[in-house]
N, C-alpha and C positions, 0 to 999 in steps of 0.2 A: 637068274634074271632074264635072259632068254624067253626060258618056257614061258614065265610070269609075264613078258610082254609081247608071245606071239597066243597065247590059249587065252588070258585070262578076258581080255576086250574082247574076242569073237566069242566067249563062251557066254559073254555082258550081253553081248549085242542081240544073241541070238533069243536069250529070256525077251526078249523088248517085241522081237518082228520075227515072220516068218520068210518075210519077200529080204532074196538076197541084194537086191542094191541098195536096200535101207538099211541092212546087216551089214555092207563094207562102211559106208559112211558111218554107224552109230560104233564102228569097232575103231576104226579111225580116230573118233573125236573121241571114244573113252581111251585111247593110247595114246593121244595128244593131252589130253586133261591127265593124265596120272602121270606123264613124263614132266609136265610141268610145274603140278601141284607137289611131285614126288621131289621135285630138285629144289622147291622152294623149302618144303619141311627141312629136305637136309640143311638147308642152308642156313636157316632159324636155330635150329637145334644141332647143327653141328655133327653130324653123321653120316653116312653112308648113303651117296645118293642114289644107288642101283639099289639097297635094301628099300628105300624110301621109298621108290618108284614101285619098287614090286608089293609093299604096304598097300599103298595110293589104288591100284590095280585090284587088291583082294578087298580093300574096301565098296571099291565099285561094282562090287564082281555081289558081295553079302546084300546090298542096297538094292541090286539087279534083283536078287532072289527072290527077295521081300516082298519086293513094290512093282513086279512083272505082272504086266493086264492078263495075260494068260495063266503061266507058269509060277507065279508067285504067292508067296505063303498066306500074305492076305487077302489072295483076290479065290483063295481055294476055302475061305472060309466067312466071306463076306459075299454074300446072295446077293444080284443085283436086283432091287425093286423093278417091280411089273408093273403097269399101269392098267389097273381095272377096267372091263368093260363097262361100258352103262349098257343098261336094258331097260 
């Protein structure tokens, strides 16, 4: 539980930005949305709300991967259109 919410939001953050005062804020608010998203799941469904949290957290962490302007899966295979010169 730990590990899972001191790695997995600055590892989030970091796919998103390179400048570090935008990487403490965006690791912040993904460790505040998976601590509260994580205690509401458990609470719905009755479970473990440190495992829920640390779900919450890898969720955000797969979503980061993905959908990263830089570093992520689709942005490494979706070319961004260039706007033609006229001549």
């Amino acid at each position: 539980m730990v590990v899972a919410m001191q790695i997995t939001p600055a590892a989030s953050a970091y796919l998103w930005t390179d400048k570090l005062s935008i990487m403490l804020v965006l690791s912040g608010l993904f460790g505040n949305i998976s601590a509260i998203v994580g205690y509401y799941i458990a609470a719905l469904i009755d479970t473990s709300i440190s495992g829920s949290m640390a779900f919450v957290t890898g969720i955000l962490f797969v979503i980061s991967f993905i959908f990263s302007p830089k570093l992520g899966l689709i942005s490494k295979y979706v070319k961004p259109v260039r706007a033609s010169t006229m001549e």
